[in-house]
C-alpha positions in Angstrom: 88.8 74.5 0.6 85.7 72.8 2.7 86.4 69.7 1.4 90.3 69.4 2.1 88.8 70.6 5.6 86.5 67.4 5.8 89.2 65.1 4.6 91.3 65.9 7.1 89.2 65.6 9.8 87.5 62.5 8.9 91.3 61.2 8.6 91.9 62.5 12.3 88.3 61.0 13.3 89.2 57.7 11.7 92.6 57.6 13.7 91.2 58.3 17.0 88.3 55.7 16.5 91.2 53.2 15.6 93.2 53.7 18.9 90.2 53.7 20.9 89.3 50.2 19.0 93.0 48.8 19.7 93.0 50.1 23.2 89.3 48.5 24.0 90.3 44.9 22.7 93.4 45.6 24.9 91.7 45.8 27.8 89.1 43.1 27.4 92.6 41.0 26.7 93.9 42.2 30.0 90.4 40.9 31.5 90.0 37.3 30.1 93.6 37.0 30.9 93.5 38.4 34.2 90.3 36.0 34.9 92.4 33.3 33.9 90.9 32.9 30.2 93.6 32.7 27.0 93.3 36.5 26.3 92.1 35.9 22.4 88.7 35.5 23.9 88.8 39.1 23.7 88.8 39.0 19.5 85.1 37.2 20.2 84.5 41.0 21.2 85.1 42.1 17.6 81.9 39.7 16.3 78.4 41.6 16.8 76.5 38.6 19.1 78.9 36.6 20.1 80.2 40.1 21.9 77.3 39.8 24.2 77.6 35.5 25.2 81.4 36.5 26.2 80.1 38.7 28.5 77.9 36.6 29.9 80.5 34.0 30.4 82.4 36.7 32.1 79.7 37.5 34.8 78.2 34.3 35.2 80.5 31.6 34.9 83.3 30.5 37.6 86.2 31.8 36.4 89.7 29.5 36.1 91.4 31.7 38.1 88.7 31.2 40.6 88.8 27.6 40.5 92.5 27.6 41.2 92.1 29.5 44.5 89.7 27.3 45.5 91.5 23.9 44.5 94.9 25.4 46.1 92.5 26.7 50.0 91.1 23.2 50.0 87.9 24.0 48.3 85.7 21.3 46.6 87.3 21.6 43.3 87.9 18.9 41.3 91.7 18.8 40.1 93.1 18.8 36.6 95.0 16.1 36.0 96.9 13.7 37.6 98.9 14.0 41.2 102.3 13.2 41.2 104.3 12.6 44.5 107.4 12.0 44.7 109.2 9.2 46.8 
């Protein structure tokens, strides 16, 4: 009787720590996307020391979407590729 006990709540344990796995690479999508990153960065999350050097890009690099705002105010920004005016 203990051990059908155990099974089934290592089988609700494992569930749980599955959502709460889904639901973190989730939000670290929402992040890199929201910083203007392609939101698979977020699967870098998933790979023990790499985990740790996406973070750091997070904090300590200038972010795209940060460059845009920049470019688009005026800023000092170099521009992605060419300017095309009409006549």
């Amino acid at each position: 009787m203990g051990g059908a006990a155990f099974a089934g709540f290592m089988a609700i344990w494992v569930i749980i720590a599955i959502a709460i796995f889904i639901f973190s690479i989730y939000i670290y999508w929402r992040i890199a996307s929201k910083a203007g990153y392609n939101g698979a960065l977020s699967l870098l999350m998933l790979v023990p020391v790499v985990n740790l050097l996406v973070l750091l890009l997070f904090a300590f690099s200038e972010w795209p979407l940060e460059q845009e705002v920049r470019r688009l105010r005026g800023g000092s920004a170099p521009m992605r590729g060419p300017i095309v005016t009409t006549p």
